[in-house]
N, C-alpha and C positions, 0 to 999 in steps of 0.2 A: 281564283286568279286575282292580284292585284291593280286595281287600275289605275296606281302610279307607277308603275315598272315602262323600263323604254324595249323599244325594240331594240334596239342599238346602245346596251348601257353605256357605252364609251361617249354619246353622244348627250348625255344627262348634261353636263358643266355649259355645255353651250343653248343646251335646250333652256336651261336655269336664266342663264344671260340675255336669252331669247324675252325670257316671261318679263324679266323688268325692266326689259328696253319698250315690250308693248306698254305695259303697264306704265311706265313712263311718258309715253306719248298720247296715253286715252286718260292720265292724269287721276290715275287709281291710284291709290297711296299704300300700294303695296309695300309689305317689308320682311328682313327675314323673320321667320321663325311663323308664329301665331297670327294669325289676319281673322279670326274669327268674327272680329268688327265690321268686314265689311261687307254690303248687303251681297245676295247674289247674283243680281245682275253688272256689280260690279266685277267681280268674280270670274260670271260666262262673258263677260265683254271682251276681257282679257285671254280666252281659251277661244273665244271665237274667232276673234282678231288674229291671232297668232296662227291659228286654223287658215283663214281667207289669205295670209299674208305667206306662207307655205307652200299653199296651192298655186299662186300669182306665181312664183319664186320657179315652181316645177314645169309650171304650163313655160314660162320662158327657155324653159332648158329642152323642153321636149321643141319647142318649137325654133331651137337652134341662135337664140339672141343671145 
């Protein structure tokens, strides 16, 4: 099984949009293609973040705001 596949492939373009808006705002210098330069915690900051800020996103929905 690969563990960059979506559940929702249609939803890849904005999940993409998603990664370097965090990554924009936690001042990772993400870019396309090769990022092999930057360390891993720069890396998990950005998967984390995006993680926490998803969660926040659903809890509001389930809780009707």
């Amino acid at each position: 099984m690969s563990r960059n596949r979506s559940e929702v492939p249609e939803a890849k373009g904005a999940l993409d949009k998603f990664k370097y808006e965090v990554a924009n705002e936690l001042g990772v210098p993400l870019k396309q293609g090769y990022n092999g330069d930057l360390t891993s915690y720069q890396n998990g900051s950005v998967g984390g973040y995006m993680v926490k800020k998803m969660i926040a996103e659903q809890e509001k929905l389930m809780a009707g705001k």
